[in-house]
C-alpha positions as CSV (number, residue, x, y, z in Angstrom):
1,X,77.3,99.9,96.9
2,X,75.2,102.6,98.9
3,X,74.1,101.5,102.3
4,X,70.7,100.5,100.5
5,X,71.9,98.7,98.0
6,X,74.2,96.6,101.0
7,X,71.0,96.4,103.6
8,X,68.6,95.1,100.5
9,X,71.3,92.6,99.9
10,X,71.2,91.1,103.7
11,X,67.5,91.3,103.8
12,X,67.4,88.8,100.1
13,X,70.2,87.0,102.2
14,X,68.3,86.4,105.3
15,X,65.3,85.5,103.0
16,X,67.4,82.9,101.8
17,X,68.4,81.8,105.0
18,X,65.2,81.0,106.0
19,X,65.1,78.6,103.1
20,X,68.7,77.0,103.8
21,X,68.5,76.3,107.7
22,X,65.4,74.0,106.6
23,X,66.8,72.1,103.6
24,X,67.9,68.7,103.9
25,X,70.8,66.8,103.3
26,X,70.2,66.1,100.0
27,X,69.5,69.7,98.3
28,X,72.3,71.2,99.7
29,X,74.5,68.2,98.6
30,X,72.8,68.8,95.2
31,X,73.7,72.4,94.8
32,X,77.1,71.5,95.7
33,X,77.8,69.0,92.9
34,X,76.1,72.1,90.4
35,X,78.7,74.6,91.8
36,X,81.6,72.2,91.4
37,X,80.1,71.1,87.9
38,X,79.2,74.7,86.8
39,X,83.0,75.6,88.3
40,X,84.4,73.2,86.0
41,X,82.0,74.0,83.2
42,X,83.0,78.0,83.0
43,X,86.7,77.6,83.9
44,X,87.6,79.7,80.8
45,X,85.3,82.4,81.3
46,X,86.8,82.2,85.2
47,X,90.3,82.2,84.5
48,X,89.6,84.9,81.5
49,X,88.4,87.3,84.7
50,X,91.2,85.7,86.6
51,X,93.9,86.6,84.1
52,X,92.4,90.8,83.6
53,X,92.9,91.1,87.5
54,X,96.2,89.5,87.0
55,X,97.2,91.5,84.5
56,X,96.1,94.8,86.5
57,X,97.9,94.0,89.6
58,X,101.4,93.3,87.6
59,X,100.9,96.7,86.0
60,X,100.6,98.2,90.0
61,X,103.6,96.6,90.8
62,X,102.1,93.8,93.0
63,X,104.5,91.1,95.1
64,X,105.0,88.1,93.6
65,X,103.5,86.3,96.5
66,X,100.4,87.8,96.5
67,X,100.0,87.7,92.0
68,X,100.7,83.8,93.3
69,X,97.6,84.4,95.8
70,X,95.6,85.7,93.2
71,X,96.3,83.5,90.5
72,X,93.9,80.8,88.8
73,X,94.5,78.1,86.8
74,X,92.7,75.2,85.5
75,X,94.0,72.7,87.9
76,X,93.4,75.7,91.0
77,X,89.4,76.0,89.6
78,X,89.6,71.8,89.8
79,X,90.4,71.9,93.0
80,X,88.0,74.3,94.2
81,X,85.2,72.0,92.2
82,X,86.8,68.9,94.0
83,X,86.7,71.2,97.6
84,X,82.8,71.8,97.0
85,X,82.8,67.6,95.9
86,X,84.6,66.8,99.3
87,X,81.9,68.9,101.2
88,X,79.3,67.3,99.5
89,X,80.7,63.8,101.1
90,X,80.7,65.2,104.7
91,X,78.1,65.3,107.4
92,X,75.5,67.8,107.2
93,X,76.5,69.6,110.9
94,X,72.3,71.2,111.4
95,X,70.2,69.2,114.0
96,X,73.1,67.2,115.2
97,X,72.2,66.7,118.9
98,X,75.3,68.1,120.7
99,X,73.6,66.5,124.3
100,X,70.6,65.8,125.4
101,X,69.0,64.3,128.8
102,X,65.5,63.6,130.4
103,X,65.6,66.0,133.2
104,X,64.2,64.9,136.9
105,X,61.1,66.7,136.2
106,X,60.6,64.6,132.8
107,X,61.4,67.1,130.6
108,X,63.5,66.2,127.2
109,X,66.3,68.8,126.8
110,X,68.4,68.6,123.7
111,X,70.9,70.9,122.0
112,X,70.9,71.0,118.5
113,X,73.3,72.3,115.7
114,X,71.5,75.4,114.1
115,X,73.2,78.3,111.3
116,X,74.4,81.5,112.2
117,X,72.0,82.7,109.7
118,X,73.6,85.1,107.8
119,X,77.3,85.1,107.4
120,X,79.1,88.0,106.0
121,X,83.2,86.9,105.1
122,X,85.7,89.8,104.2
123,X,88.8,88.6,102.7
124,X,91.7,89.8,100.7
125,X,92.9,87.8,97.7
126,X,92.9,84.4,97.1
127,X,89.6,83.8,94.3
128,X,89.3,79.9,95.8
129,X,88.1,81.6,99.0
130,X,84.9,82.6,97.4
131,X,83.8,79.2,96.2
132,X,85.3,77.8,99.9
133,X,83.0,80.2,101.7
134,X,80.2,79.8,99.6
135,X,80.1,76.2,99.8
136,X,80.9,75.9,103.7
137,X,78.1,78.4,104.5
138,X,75.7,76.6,102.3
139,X,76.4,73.1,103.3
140,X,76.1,74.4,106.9
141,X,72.9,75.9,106.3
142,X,73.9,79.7,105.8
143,X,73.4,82.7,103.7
144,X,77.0,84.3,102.7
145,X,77.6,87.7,101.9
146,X,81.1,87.8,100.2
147,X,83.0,91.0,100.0
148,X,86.8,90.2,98.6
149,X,89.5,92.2,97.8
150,X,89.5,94.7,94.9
151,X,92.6,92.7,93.5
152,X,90.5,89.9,92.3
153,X,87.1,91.7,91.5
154,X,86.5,90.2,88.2
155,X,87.8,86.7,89.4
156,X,85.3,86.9,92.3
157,X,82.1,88.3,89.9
158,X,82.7,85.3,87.6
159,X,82.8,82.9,90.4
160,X,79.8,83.9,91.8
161,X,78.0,84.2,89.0
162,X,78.7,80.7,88.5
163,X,78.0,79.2,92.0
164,X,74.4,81.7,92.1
165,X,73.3,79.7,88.7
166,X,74.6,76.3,90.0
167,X,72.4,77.0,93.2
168,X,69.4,78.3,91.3
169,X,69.5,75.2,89.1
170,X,69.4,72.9,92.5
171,X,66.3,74.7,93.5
172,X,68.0,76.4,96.3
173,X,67.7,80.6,96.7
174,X,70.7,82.0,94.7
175,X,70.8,84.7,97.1
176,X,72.0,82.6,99.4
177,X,75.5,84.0,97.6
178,X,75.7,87.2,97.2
179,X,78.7,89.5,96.5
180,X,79.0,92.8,97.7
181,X,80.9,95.1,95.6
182,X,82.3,98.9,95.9
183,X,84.8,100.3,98.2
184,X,85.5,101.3,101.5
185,X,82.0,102.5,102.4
186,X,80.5,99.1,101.1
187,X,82.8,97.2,103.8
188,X,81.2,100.3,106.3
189,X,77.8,99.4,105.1
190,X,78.5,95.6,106.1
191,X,79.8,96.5,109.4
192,X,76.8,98.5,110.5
193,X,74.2,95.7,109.1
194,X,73.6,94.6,112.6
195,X,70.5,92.5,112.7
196,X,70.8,91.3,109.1
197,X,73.6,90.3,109.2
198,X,74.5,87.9,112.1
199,X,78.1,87.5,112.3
200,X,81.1,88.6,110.1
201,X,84.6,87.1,109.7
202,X,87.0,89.5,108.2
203,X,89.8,86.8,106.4
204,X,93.3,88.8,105.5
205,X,96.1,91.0,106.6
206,X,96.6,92.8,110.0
207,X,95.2,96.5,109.1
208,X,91.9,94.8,107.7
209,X,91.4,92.7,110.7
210,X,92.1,95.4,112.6
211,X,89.3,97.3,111.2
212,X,86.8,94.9,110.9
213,X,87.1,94.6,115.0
214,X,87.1,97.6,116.2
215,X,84.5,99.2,113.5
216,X,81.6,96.5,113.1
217,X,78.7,96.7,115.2
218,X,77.8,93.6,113.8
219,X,79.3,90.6,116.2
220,X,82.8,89.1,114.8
221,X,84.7,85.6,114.5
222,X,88.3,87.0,114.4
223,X,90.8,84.9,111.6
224,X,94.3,86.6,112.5
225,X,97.3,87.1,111.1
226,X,99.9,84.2,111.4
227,X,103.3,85.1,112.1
228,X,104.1,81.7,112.5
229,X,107.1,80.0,114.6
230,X,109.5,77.1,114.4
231,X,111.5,76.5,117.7
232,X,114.4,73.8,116.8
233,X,114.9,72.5,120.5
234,X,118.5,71.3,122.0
235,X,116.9,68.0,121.6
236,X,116.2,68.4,117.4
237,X,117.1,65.4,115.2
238,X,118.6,68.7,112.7
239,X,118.2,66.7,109.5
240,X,114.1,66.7,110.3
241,X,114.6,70.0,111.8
242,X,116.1,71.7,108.6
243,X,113.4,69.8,106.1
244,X,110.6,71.1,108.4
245,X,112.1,74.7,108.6
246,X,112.3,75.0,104.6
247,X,109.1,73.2,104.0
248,X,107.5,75.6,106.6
249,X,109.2,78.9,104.9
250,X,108.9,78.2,101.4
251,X,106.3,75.4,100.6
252,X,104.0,78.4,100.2
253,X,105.4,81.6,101.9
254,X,102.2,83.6,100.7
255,X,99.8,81.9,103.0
256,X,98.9,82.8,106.6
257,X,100.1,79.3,108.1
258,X,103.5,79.6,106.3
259,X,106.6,80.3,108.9
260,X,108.3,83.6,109.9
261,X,110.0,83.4,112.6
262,X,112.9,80.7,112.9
263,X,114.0,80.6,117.0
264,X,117.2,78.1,117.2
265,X,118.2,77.1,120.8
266,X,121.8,78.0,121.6
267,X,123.1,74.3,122.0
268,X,122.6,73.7,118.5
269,X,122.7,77.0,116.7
270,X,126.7,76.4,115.9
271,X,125.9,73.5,113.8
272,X,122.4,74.3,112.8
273,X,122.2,77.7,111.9
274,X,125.2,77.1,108.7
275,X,123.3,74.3,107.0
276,X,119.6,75.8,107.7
277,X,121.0,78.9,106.4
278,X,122.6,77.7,103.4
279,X,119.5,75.9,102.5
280,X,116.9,78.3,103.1
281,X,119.5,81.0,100.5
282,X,119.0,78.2,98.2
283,X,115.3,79.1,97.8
284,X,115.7,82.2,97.6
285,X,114.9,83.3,101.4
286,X,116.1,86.6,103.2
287,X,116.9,85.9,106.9
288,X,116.8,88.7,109.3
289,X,118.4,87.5,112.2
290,X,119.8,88.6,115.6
291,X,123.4,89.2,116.3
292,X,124.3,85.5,116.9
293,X,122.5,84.6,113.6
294,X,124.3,86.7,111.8
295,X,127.3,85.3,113.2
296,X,126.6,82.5,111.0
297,X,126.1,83.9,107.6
298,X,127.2,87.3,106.0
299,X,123.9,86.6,103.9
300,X,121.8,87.4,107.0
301,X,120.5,90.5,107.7
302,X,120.0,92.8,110.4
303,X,116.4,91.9,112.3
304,X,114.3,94.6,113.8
305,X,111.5,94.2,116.6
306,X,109.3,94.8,113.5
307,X,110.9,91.8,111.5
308,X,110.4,90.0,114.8
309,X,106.5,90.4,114.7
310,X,106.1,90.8,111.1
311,X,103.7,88.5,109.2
312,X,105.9,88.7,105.6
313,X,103.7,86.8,103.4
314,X,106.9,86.5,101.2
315,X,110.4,84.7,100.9
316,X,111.7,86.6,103.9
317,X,112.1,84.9,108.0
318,X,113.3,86.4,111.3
319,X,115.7,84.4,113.4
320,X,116.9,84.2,116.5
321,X,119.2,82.2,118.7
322,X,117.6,81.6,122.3
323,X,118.9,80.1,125.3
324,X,116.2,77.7,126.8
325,X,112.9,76.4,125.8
326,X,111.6,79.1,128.2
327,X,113.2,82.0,126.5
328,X,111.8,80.4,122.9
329,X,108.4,80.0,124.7
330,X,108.5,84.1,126.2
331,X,109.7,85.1,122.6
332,X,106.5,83.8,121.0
333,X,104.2,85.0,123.8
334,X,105.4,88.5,122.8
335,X,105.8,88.6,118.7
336,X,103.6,85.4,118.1
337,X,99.6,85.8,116.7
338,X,98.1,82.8,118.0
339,X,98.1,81.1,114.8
340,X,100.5,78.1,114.5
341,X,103.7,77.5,116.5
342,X,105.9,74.5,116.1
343,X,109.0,72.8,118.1
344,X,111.0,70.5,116.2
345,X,112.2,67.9,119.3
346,X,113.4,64.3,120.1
347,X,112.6,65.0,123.8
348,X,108.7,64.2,125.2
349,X,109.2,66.6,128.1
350,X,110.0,69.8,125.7
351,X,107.1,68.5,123.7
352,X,105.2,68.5,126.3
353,X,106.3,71.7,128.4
354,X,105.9,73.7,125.1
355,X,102.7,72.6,123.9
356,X,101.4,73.6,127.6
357,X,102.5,77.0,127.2
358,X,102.7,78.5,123.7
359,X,99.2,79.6,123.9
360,X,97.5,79.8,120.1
361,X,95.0,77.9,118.2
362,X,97.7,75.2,117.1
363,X,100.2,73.8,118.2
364,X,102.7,71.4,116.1
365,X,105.3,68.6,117.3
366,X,107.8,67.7,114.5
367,X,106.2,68.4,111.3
368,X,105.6,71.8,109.6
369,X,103.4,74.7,110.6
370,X,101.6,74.6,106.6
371,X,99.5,71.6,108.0
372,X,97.2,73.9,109.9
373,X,94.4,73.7,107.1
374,X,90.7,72.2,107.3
375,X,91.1,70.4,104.6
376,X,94.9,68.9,106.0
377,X,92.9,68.4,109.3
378,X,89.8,66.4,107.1
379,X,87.4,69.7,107.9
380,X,87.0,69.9,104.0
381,X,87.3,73.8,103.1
382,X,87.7,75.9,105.5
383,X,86.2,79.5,106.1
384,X,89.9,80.7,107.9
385,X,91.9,80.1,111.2
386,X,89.9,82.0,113.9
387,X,93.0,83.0,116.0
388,X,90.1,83.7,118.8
389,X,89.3,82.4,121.9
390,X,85.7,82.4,121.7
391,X,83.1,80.5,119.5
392,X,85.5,79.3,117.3
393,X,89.3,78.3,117.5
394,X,91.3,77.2,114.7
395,X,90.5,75.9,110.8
396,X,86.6,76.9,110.7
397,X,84.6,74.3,108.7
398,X,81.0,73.4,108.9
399,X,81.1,72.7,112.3
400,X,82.4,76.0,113.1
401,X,80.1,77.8,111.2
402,X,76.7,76.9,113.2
403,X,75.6,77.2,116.9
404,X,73.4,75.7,119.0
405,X,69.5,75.9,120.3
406,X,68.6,74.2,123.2
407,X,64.6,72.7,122.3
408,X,62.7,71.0,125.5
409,X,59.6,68.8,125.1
410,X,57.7,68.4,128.0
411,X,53.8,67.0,128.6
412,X,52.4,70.0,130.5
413,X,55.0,70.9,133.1
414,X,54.7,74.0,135.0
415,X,57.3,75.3,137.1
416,X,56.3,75.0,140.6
């Protein structure tokens, strides 16, 4: 797309976000049971786009983990008709009063929910996004530009096709889904739409979160990369430990709230490490551990400060044996991303000492780091993880996605 064609394309967007931050309840929830019927309705002409992208990426040599990203099938486009269903059921987030007070001088101050306006998501992968995104943004009142990954191209055209019908038919704007196509300059275009477009979250690996944030003029909700952590504390019940570790690694390994980074504490790594080890080879997993984790395995291999810090998006985990809660706590502080960090634990104090100070946008007690999700936490979809520390924090759902006006009614006060 030429800058044009991208700054037309905002400008039919805010149009239609004029329309949306107005429309009540019951036409939004209306176009969202048309997208989710329509979804279901087209599936085959979906999953025929789905399977050409699939077939191109296998012939480019594509990892398996992200072809699994990528791929659709007709219980995936279910679920994303069922994700648009479950929005439909939730609260509509616009004009909920946030506070409000009668001020000393009789004025009535309240602060309302409002949209962003117009949202513009960049994202790699992962075809269910679009239909998330679309549906969060218009449930919460917003326009959505969508620029995905060339990967899935024809996946996302047939979606939106499908979800801009299914919104026309509800009597809503169909540009109030627009995807923007091209390459590289198209994403630049985006970037530089300041004052059409009014925020943009970029959704994906490192290098294109990297560039969304230092190159857009237009304001940004940051969703990071999650090199996820499981600390197994000197404290651990090891059986939960070792169900949590695998479930964490391998449940989905291609997924940003997946775990990378194993840390054992030294009282238990002698009886740990052999049995976590042993079952994490059983799926398949490559460890790349530190000296004392080799120790434990001649399957392990040699970790680096990059496999440290890497976010692997595939069957591989770094490891490392650590001498205190402390040392676990200063190793995530320097290779973590804010995303998810979990400490498997029997004792309250290391619970709580470690959920004080592992700073990131969730923190997990005893249970697995893939549970950091809007729809696990009952957010419905969710736009991404914003790894930030401002506006939003965490799974961003339809809350997320609005801020706030303050109105005052008075009866003719002046300020004296």
């Amino acid at each position: 797309m030429t800058e044009a064609v991208v700054r037309g394309a905002a400008e039919r967007a805010r149009e239609a976000a004029l329309v949306l931050a107005t429309a009540p309840r019951g036409a939004k929830d209306d176009a969202l049971a048309a997208m989710a019927d329509h979804l279901e309705q087209r599936s085959d002409a979906i999953l025929e786009a789905n399977a050409r992208d699939l077939d191109e990426q296998s012939t480019q040599g594509t990892p398996g983990a992200m072809i699994d990203r990528l791929r659709l099938d007709h219980e995936r486009v279910a679920a994303m008709a069922e994700g648009l269903r479950d929005l439909g059921r939730l609260p509509d987030p616009v004009g909920e009063v946030v506070r409000g007070s009668l001020l000393a001088n009789g004025l009535e101050m309240r602060q309302l929910r409002v949209p962003l306006g117009v949202v513009g998501i960049i994202y790699e992968g992962r075809p269910n996004v679009t239909a998330d995104a679309a549906g969060i943004c218009l449930k919460s009142g917003n326009a959505v530009l969508l620029r995905g990954s060339s990967s899935a191209a024809q996946s996302n055209a047939a979606i939106v096709d499908t979800l801009r019908d299914a919104v026309e038919s509800a009597d809503l704007p169909a540009d109030a889904i627009q995807l923007v196509t091209g390459g590289r300059d198209a994403v630049g275009h985006l970037m530089r739409a300041r004052g059409l477009v009014d925020v943009l979250i970029p959704r994906g690996g490192a290098d294109l979160i990297r560039r969304v944030v230092t190159e857009s003029t237009v304001p940004v909700i940051e969703t990071g990369v999650g090199n996820c952590h499981v600390y197994v504390d000197a404290a651990a019940d090891l059986d939960m430990a070792e169900r949590i570790v695998v479930n964490a690694k391998v449940h989905r390994p291609g997924v940003c709230n997946a775990a990378e980074s194993l840390l054992v504490h030294a009282d238990v790594a002698d009886e740990f490490l052999p049995r976590v080890l042993k079952a994490l080879a059983a799926e398949g997993v490559t460890v790349h551990g530190d000296d004392a984790v080799r120790r434990a395995s001649a399957h392990v291999v040699p970790a680096t400060e990059d496999d440290h810090a890497a976010e692997y998006l595939s069957l591989d985990l770094s490891a490392a044996v650590v001498g205190s809660l402390e040392e676990a706590v200063a190793h995530i502080r320097r290779f973590g991303s804010g995303h998810t960090e979990a400490i498997v634990t029997r004792s309250q104090e290391a619970a709580r000492r470690f959920t004080a100070q592992v700073d990131a946008a969730a923190v997990v007690v005893n249970a697995s780091t893939r549970f950091t999700d809007g729809g696990e936490f009952g957010f419905g979809a969710e736009i991404g993880i914003s790894t930030q520390k401002l506006h939003a924090r965490g799974p961003m759902g339809l809350q997320e996605m609005t801020s706030t006006k303050y109105v005052i009614t008075g009866d003719g006060q002046v300020r004296s």
